[in-house]
C-alpha positions as CSV (number, residue, x, y, z in Angstrom):
1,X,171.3,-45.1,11.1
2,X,170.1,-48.0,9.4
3,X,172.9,-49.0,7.4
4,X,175.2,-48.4,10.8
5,X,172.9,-51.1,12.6
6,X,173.3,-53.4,9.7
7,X,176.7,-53.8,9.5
8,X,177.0,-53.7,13.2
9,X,174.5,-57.1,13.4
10,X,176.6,-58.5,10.4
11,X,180.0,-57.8,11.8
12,X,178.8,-59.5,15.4
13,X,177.9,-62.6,13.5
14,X,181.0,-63.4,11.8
15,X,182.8,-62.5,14.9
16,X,180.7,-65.9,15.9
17,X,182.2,-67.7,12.2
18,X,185.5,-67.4,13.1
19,X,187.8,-69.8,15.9
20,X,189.1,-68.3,19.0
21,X,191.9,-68.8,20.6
22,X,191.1,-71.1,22.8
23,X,189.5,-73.6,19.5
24,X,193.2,-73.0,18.1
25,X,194.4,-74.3,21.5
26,X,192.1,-77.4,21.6
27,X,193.3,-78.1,17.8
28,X,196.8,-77.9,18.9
29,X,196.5,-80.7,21.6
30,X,193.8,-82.6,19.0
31,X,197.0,-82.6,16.5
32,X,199.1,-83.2,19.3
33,X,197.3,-86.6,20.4
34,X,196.4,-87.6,16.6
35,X,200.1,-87.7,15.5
36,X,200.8,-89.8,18.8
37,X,197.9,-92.3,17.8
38,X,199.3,-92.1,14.1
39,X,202.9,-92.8,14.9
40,X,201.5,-95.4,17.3
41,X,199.3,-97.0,14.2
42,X,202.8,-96.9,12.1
43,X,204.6,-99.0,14.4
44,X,206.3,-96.1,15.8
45,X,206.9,-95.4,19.3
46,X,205.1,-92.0,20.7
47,X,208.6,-90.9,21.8
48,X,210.4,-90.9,19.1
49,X,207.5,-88.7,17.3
50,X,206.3,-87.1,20.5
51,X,208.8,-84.1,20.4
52,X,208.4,-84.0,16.6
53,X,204.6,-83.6,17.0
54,X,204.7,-81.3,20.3
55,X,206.7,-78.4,17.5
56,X,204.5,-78.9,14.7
57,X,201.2,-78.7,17.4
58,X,203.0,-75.2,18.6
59,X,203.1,-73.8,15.5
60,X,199.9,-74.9,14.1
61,X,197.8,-72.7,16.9
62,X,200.5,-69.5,16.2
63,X,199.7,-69.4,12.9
64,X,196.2,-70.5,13.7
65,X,195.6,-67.4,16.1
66,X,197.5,-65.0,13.9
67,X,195.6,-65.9,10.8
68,X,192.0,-67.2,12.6
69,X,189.9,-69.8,10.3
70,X,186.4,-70.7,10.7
71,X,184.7,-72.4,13.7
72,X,182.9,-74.6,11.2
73,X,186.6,-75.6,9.8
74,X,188.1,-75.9,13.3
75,X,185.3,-78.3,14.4
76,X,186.2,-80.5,11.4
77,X,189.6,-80.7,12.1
78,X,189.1,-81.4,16.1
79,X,186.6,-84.0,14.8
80,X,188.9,-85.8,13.0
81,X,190.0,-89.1,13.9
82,X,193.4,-89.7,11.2
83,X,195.7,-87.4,8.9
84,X,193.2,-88.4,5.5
85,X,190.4,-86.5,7.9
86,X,192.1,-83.9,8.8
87,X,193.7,-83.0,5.4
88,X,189.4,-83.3,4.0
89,X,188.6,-80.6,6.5
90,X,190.8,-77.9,5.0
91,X,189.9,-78.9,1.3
92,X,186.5,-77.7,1.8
């Protein structure tokens, strides 16, 4: 009984590690907004990268729901204010 309780309490605390859906949503628009600012920053009009950006920000939350990564790595990445940021978060 014990050992049934245990792992119960452990598995309900990584459920609490790992994104949701709705962080892999908020990272999608973060990227979304950041590659505008980016592009912006470049000299390069949001519209021309806007479309561009919207693609890669739709497949970033896919394949961050399919495959969920940690809250702690997610909050990184939504912190992130530039690509050099972003690209520190998922080195560790």
């Amino acid at each position: 009984m014990r050992a049934w309780f245990l792992c119960a309490v452990i598995g309900l605390a990584l459920l609490g590690c790992t994104a949701s859906a709705e962080d892999c949503d908020a990272l999608g628009e973060h990227f979304l907004a950041l590659s505008i600012a980016e592009a912006e920053a470049q000299g390069v009009s949001s519209e021309s990268i806007a479309k561009v950006a919207e693609t890669l920000a739709v497949e970033l939350v896919a394949q961050c729901k399919a495959e969920p990564r940690r809250k702690s790595e997610l909050d990184c990445l939504n912190r992130a204010t530039n690509f050099a940021e972003l690209a520190a978060c998922s080195q560790g």
